[in-house]
C-alpha positions as CSV (number, residue, x, y, z in Angstrom):
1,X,146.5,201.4,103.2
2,X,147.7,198.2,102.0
3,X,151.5,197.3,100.6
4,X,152.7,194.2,98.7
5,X,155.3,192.5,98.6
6,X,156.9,189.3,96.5
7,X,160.0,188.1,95.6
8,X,161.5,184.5,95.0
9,X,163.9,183.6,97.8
10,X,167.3,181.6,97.2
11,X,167.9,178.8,100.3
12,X,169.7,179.6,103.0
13,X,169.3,182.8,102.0
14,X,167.4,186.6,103.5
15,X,165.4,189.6,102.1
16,X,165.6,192.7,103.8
17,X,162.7,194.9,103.3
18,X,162.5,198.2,103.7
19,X,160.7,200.1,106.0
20,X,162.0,202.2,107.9
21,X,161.2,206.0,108.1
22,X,162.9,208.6,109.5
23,X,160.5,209.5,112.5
24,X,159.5,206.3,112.9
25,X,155.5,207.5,112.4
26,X,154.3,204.7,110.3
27,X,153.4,201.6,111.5
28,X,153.5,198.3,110.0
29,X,151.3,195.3,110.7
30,X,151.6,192.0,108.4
31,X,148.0,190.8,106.7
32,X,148.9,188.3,104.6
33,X,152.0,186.1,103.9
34,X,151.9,183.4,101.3
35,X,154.5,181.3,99.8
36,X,155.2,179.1,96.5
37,X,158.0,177.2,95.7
38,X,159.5,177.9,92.3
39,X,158.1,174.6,90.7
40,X,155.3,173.6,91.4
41,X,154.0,170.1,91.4
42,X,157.8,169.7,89.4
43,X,160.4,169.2,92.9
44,X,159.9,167.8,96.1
45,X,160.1,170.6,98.3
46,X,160.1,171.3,102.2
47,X,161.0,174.9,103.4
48,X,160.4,176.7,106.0
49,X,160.3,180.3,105.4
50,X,160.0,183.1,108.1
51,X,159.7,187.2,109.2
52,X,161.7,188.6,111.4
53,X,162.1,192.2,112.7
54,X,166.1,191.9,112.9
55,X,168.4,190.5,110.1
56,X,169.2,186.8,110.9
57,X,172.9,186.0,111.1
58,X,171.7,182.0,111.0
59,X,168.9,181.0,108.4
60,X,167.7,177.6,109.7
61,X,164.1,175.3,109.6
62,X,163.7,176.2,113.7
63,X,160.6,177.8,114.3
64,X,160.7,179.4,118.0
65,X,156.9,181.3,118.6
66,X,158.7,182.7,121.6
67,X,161.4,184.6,120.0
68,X,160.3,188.2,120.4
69,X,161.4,189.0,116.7
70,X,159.4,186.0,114.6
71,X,156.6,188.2,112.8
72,X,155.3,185.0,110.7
73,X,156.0,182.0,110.0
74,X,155.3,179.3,107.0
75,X,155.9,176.0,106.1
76,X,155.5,174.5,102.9
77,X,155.7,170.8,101.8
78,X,155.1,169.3,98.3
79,X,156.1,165.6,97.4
80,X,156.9,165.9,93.0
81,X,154.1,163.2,92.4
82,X,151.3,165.7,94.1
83,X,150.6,162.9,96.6
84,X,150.9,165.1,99.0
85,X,151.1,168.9,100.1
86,X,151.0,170.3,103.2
87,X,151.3,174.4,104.1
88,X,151.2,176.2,107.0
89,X,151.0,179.7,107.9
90,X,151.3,181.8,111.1
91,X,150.8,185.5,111.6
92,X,151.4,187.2,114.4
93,X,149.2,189.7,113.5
94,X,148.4,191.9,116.4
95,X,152.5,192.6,116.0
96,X,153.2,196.6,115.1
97,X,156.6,197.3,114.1
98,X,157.9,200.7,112.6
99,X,161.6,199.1,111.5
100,X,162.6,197.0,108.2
101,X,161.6,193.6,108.2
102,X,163.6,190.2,106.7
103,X,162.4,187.1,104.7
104,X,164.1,183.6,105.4
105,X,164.1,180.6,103.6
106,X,165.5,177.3,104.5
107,X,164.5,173.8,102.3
108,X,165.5,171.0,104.2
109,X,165.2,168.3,101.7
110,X,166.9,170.5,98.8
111,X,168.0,173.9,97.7
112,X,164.5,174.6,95.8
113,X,163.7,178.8,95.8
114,X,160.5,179.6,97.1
115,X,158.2,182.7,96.4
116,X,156.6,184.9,98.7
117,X,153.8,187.7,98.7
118,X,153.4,189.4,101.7
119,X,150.5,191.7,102.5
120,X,151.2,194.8,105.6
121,X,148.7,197.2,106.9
122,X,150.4,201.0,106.7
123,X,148.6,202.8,109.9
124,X,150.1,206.7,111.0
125,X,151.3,205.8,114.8
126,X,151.0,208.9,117.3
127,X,154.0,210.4,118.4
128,X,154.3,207.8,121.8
129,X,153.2,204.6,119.9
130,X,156.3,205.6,117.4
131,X,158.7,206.1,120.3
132,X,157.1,202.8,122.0
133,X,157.7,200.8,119.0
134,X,161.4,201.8,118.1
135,X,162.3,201.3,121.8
136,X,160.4,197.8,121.6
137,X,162.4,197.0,118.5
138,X,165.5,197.9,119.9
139,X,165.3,196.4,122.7
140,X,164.4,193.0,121.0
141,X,167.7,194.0,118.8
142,X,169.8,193.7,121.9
């Protein structure tokens, strides 16, 4: 089974999204991520927006492939005279998480909103990949 998400994203700014159960027996695995800024083809834009498995205390443009709780990342760059665009996306898509998840933005050049749709792969975990994965996720949390 497949869930969807989307939502328009503030700078500076987080989404938490919820998925969490309380066993822990569902398994999430992120498909798809996309992103659109607000206007297309109207603002110069360039944000960086990313997934993580823990809520962010700092929302910043760093992109860190080591960092244990970086599901995806994308980058998104659009000059208002459609010169030039450039997007990028990364998904680490062999990640399995059972936990909520959080949507950053940052726009480095302004404070343009960006869109997202994001695509996860529901899959019913067995009783030791559930208590594998909330101990991975916690640990990562500490």
């Amino acid at each position: 089974m497949i869930k969807t998400f989307r939502g328009l994203l503030a700078d500076g700014t987080q989404d938490r999204i919820r998925l969490s159960t309380l066993k822990g027996k569902v398994g999430y695995r992120i498909t798809k991520f996309e992103v659109m800024h607000d206007e297309p083809g109207q603002q110069h834009v360039e944000g960086t927006m990313k997934i993580y498995k823990t809520s962010q205390s700092t929302i910043d443009n760093n992109v860190d492939f080591s960092d244990p709780n970086l599901l995806a990342a994308a980058y998104l760059a659009e000059s208002d005279d459609h010169a030039n665009t450039i997007g990028m996306v990364t998904i680490f898509d062999s990640e399995i998480f059972n936990q909520d998840i959080y949507v950053t933005l940052e726009d480095t050049v302004g404070s343009r909103p960006m869109n997202y749709y994001i695509e996860i792969e529901v899959q019913e975990l067995s009783d030791m990949q559930a208590e594998y994965t909330t101990i991975k996720d916690i640990r990562s949390n500490s």
